[in-house]
DSSP file (Angstrom, degrees, kcal/mol; ACC not computed):
  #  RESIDUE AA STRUCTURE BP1 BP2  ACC     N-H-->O    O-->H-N    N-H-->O    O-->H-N    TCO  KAPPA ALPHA  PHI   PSI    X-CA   Y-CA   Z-CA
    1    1 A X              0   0    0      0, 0.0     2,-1.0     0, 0.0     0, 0.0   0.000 360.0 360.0 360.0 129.7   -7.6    1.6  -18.0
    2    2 A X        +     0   0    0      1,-0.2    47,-0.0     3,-0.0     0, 0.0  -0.530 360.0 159.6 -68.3 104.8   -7.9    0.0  -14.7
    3    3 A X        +     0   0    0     -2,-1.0    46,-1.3    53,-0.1     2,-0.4   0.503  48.0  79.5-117.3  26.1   -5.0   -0.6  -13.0
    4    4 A X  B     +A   48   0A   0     44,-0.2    44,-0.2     1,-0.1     3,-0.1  -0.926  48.7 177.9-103.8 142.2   -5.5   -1.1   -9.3
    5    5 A X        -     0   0    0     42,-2.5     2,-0.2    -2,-0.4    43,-0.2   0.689  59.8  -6.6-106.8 -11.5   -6.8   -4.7   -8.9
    6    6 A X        -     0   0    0     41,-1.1     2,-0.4     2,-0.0    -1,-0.0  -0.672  60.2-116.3-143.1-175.9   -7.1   -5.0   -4.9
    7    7 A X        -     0   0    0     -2,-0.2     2,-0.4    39,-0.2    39,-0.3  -0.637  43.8-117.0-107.4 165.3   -6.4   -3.2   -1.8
    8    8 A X        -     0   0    0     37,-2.4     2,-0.5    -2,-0.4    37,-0.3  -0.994  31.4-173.1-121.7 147.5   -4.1   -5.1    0.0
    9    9 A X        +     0   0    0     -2,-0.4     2,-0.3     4,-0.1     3,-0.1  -0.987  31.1 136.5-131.3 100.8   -5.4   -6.5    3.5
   10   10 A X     >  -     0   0    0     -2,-0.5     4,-1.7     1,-0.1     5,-0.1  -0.907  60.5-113.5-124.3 166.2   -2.7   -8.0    5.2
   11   11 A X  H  > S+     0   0    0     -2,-0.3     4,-3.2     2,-0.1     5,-0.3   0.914 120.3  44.8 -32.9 -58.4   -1.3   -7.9    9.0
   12   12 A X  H  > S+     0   0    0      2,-0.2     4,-1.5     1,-0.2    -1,-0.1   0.893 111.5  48.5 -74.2 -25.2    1.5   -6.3    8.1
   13   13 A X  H  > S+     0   0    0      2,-0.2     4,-2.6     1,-0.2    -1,-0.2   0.921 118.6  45.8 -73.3 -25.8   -0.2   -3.5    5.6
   14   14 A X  H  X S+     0   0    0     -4,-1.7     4,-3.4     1,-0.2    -2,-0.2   0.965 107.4  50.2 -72.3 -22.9   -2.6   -2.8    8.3
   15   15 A X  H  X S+     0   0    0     -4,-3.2     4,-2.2     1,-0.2     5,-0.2   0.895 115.1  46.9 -80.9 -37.5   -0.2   -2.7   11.0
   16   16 A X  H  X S+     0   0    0     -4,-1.5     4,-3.0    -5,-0.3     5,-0.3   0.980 114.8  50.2 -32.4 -79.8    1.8   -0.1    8.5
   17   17 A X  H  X S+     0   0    0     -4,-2.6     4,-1.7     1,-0.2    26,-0.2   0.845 111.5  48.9 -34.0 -59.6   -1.8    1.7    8.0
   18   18 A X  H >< S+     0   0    0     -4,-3.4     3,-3.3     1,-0.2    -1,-0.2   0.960 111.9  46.5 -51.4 -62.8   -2.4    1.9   11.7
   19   19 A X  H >< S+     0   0    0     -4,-2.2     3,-0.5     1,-0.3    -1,-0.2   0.625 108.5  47.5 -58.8 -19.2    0.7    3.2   12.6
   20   20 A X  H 3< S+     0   0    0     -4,-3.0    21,-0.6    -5,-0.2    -1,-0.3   0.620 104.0  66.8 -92.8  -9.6    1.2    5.8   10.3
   21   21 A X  T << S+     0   0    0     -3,-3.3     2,-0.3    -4,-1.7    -1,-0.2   0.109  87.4  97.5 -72.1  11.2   -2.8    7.1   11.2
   22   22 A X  S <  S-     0   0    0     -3,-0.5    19,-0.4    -4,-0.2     2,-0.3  -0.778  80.5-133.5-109.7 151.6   -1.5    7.8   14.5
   23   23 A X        -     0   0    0     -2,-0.3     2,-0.3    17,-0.1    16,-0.2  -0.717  30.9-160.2 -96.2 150.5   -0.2   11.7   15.7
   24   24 A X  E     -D   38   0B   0     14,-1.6    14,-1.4    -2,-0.3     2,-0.3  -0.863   4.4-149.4-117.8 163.8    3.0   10.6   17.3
   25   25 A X  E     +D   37   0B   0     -2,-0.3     2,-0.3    12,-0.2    12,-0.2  -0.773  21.8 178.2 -93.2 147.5    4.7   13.3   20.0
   26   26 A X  E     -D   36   0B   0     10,-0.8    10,-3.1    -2,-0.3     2,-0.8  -0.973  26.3-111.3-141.2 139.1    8.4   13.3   20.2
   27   27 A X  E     -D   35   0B   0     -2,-0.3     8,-0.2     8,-0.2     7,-0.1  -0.693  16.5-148.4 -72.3 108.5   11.0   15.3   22.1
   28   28 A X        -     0   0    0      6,-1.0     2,-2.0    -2,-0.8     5,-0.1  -0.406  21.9-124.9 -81.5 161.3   13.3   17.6   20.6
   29   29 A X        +     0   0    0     -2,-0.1     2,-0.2     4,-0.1    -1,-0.1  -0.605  65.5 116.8 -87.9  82.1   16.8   17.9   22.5
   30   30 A X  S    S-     0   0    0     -2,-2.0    -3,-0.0     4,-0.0     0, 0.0  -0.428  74.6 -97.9-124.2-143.3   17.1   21.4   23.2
   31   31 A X  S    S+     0   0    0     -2,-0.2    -2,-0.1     1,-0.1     0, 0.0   0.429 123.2  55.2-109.2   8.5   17.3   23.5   27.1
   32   32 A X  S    S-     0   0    0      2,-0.0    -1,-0.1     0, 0.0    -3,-0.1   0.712 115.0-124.2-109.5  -7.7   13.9   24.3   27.2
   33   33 A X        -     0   0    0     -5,-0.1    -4,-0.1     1,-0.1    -5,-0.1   0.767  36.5-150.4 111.2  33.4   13.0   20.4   26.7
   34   34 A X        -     0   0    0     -7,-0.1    -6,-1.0     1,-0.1     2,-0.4   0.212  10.4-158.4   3.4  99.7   10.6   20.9   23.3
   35   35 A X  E     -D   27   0B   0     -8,-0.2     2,-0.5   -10,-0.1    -8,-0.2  -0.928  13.0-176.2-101.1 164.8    7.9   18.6   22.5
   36   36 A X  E     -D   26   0B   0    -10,-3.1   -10,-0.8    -2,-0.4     2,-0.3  -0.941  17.1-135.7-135.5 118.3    6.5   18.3   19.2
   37   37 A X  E     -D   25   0B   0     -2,-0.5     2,-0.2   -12,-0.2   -12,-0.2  -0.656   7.4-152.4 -74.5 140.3    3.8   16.6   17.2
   38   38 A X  E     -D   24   0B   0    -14,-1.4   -14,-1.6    -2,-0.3     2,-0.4  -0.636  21.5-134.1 -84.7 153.2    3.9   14.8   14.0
   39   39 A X        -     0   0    0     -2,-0.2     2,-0.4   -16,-0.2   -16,-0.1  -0.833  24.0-102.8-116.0 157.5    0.9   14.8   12.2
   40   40 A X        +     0   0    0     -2,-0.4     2,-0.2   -19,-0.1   -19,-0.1  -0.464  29.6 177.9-130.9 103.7   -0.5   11.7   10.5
   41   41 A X        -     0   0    0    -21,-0.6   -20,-0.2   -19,-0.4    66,-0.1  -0.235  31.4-137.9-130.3  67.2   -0.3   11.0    7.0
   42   42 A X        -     0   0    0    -22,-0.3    63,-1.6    -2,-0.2     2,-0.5   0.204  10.5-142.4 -46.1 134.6   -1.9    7.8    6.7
   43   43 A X  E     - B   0 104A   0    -26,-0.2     2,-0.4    61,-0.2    61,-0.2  -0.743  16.9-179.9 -83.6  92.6   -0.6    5.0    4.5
   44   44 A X  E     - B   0 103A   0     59,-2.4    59,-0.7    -2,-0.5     2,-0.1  -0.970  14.3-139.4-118.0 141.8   -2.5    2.6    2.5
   45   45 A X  E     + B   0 102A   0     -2,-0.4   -37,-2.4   -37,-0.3     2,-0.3  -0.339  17.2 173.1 -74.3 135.3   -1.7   -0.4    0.2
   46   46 A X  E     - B   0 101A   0     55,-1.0    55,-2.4   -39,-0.3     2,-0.4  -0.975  29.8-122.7-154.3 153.9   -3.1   -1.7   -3.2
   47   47 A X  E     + B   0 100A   0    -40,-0.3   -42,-2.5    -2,-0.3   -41,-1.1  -0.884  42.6 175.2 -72.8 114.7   -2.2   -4.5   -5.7
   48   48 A X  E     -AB   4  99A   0     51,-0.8    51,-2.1    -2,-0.4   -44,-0.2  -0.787  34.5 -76.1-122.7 172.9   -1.7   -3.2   -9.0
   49   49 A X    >   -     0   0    0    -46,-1.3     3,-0.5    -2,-0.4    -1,-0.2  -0.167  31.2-129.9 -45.2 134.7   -0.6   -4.0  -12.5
   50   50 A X  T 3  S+     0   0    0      1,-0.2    -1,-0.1    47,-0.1    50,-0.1   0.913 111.1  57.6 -61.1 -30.4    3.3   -4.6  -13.3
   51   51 A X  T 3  S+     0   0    0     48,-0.1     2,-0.3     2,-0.0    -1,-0.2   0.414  89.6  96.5 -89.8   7.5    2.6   -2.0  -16.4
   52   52 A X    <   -     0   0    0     -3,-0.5     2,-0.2   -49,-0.1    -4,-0.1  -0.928  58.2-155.4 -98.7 123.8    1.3    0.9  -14.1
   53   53 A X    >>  -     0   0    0     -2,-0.3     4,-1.2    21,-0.0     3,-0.5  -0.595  33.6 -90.9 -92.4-167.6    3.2    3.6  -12.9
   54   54 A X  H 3> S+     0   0    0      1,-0.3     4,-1.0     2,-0.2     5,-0.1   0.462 117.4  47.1 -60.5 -15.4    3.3    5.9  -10.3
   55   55 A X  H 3> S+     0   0    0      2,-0.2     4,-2.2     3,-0.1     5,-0.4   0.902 113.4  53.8 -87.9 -61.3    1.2    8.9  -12.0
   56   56 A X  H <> S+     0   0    0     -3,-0.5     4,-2.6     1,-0.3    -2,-0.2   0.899 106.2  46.0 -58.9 -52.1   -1.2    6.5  -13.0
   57   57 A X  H  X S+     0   0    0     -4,-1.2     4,-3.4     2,-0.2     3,-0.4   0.988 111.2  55.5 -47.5 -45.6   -1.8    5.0   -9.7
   58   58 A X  H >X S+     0   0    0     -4,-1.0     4,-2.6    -5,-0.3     3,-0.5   0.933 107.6  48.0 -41.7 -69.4   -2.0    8.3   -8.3
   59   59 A X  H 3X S+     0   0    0     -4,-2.2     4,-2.3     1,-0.2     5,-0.3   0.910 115.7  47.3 -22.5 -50.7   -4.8    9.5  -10.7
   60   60 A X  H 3X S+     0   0    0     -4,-2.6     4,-2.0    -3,-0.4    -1,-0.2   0.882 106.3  48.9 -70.9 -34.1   -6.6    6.5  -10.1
   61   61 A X  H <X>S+     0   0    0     -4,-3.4     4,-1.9    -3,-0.5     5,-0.7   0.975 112.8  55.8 -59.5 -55.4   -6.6    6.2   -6.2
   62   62 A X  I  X>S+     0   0    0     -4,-2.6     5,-1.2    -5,-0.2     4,-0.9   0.759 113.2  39.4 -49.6 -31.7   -7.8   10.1   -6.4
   63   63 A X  I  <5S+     0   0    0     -4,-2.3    -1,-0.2    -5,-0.3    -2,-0.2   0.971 117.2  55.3 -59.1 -71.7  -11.0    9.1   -8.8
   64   64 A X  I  <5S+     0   0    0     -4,-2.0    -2,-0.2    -5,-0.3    -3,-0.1   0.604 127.7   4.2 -16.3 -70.7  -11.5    6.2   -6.9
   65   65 A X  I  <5S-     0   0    0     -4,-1.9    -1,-0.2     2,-0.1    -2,-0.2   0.407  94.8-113.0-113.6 -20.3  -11.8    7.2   -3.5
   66   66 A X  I  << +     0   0    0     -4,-0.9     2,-0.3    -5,-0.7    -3,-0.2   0.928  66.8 125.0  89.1  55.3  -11.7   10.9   -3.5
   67   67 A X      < -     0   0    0     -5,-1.2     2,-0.4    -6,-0.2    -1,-0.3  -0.868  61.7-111.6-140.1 171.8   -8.6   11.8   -1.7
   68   68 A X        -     0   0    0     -2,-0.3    38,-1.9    38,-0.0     2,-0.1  -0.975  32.5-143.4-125.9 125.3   -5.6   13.6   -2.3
   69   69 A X  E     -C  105   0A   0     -2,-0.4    36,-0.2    36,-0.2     3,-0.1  -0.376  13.8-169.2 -78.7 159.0   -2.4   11.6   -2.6
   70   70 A X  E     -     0   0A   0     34,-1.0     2,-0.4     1,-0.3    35,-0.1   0.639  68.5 -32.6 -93.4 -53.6    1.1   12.6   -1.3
   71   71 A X  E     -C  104   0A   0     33,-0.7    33,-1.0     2,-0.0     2,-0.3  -0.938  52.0-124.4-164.1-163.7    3.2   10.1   -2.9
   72   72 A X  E     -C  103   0A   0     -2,-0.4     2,-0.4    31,-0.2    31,-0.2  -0.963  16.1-166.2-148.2 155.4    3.2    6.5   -4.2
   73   73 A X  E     -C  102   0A   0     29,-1.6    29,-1.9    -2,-0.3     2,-0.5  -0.928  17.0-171.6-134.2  98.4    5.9    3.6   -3.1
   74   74 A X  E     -C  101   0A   0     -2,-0.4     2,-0.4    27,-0.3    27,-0.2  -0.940  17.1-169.2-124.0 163.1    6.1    0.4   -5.2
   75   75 A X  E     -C  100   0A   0     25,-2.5    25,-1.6    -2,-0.5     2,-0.1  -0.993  14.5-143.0-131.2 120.7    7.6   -2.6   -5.0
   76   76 A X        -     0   0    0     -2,-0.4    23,-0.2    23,-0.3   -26,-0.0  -0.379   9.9-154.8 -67.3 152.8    7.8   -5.5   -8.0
   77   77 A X        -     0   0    0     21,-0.4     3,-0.1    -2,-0.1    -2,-0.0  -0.119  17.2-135.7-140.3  58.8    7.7   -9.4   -7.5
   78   78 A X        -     0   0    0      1,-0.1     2,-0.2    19,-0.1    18,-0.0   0.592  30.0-102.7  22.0 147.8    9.0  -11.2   -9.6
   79   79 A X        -     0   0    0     18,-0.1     2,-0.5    15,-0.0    17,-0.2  -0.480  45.4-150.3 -76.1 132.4    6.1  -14.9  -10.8
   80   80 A X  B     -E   95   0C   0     15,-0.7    15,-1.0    16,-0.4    -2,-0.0  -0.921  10.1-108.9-126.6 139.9    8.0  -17.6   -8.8
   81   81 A X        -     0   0    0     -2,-0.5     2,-0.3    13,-0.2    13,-0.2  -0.372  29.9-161.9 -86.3 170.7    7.9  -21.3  -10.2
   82   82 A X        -     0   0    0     11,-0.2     2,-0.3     2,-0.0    11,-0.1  -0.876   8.3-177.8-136.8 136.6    6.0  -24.0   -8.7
   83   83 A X        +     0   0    0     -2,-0.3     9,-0.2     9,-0.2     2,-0.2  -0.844   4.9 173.1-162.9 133.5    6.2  -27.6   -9.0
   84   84 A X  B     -F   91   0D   0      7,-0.6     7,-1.1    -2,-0.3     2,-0.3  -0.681  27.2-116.4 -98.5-167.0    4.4  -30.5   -7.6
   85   85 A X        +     0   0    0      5,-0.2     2,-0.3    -2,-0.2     5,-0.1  -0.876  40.4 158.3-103.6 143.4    3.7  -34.8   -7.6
   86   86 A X    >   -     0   0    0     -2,-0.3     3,-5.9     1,-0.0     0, 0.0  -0.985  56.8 -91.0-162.1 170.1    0.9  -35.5   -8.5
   87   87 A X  T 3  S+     0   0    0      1,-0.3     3,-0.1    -2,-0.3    -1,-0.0   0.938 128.2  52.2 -68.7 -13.8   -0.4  -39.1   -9.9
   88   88 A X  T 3  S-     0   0    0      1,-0.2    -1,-0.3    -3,-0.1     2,-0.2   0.625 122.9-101.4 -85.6  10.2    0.3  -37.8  -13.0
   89   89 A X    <   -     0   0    0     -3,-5.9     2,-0.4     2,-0.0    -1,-0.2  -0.526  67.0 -15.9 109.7 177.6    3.7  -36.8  -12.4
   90   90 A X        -     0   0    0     -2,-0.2     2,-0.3    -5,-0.1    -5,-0.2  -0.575  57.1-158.5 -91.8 135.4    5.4  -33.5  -11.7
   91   91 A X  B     -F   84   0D   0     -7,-1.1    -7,-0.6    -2,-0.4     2,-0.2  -0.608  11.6-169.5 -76.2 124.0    3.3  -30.3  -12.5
   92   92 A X        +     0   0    0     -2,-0.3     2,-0.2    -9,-0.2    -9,-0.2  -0.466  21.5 127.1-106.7-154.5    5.1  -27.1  -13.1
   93   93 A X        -     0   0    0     -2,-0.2     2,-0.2   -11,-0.1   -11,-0.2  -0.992  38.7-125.4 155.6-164.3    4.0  -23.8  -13.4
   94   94 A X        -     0   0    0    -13,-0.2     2,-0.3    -2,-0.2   -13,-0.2  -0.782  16.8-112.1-176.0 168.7    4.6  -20.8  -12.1
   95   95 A X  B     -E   80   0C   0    -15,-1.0   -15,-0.7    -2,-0.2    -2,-0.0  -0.729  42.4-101.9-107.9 162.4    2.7  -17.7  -10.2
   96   96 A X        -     0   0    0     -2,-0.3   -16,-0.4   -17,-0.2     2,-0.1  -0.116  30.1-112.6 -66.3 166.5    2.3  -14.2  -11.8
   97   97 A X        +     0   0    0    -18,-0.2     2,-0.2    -2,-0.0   -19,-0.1  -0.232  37.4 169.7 -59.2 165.2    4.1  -11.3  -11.2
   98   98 A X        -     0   0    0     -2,-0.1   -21,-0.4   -49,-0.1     2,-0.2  -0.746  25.4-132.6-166.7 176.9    2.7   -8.2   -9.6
   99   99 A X  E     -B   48   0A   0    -51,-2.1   -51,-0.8    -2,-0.2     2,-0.4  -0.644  18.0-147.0-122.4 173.8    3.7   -4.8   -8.0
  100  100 A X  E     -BC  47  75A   0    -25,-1.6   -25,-2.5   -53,-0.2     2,-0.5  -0.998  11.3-155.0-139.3 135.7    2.5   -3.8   -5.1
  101  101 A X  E     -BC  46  74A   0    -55,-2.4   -55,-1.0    -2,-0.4     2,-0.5  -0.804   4.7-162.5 -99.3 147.5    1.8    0.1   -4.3
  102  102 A X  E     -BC  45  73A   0    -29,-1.9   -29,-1.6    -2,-0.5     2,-0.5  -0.948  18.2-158.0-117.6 147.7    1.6    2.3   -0.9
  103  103 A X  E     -BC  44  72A   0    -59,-0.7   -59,-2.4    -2,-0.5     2,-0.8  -0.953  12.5-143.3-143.2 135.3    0.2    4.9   -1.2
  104  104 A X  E     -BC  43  71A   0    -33,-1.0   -34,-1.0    -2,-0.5   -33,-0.7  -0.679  18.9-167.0 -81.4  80.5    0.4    8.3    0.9
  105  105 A X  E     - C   0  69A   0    -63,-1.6     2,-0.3    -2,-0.8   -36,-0.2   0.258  34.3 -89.6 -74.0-173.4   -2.7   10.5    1.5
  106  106 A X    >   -     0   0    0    -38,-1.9     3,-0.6     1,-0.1    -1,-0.2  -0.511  57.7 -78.6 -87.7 165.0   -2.8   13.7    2.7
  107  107 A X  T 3  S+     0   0    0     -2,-0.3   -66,-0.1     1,-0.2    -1,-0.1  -0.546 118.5  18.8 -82.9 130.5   -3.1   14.3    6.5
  108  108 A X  T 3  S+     0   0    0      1,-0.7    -1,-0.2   -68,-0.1   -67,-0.1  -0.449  98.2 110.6 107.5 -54.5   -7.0   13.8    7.6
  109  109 A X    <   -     0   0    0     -3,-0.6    -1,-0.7   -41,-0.1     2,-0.3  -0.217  45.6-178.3 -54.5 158.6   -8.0   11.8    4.5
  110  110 A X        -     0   0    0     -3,-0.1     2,-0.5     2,-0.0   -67,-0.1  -0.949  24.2-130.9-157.4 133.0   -8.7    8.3    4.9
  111  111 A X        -     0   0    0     -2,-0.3     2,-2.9     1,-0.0   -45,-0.0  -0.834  14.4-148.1 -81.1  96.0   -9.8    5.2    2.5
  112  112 A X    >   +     0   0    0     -2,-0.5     3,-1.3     1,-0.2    -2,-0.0  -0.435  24.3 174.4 -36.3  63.9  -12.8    3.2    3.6
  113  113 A X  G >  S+     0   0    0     -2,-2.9     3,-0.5     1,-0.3    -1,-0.2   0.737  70.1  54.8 -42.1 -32.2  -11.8   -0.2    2.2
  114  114 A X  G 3  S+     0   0    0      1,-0.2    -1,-0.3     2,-0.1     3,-0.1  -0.131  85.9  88.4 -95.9  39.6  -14.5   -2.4    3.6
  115  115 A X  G <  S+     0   0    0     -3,-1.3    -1,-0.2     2,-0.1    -2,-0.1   0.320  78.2  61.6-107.8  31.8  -17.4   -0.2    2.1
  116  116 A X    <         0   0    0     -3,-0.5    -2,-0.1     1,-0.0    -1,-0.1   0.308 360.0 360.0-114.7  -4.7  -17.5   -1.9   -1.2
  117  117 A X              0   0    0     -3,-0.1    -2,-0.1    -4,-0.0    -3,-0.1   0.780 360.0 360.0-116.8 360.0  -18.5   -5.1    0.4
């Protein structure tokens, strides 16, 4: 069963995406004055199903794209109601739910996202 329905393309997941595809350096505090690199374990984002969890995405991202995950993050969103005028009077409603995943590859893997279109 499919449950990833998107990637997610946003500002803010790429700006997430970029940053975490970056080696950072940092200093450690010690008397010979250290520095150290972190290594890059780049981050990407996908819409999925409320009824999928975290094993399942994993499976699926790995099939998918051919990578090896690290971990999975999601966050639920609750359908939020809606209401407008309209000349027939007020419309309600409401939008769906959905969860949103991150997901963590291993460092040096990477997901092409635009090479499906």
């Amino acid at each position: 069963m499919a449950f990833i329905i998107k990637p997610l393309v946003t500002e803010k997941m790429t700006k997430i995406t970029d940053q975490s595809s970056e080696d950072r350096t940092y200093k450690v505090k010690s008397k010979k004055g250290e520095e150290r690199t972190k290594k890059a374990t780049p981050k990407y984002g996908f819409i999925v199903k409320p009824e999928a969890n975290k094993l399942e995405i994993k499976k699926e991202v790995e099939e998918l794209y051919n990578v090896t995950v690290i971990g999975v993050n999601t966050i639920r969103y609750a359908g939020k109601r809606q209401s407008r005028w309209t000349r027939a009077g007020l419309v309600k409603g409401h939008k769906n739910a959905f969860k949103k995943a991150i997901v963590t590859l291993k460092e040096g893997d990477t997901i092409d996202i635009y090479s499906n279109i």
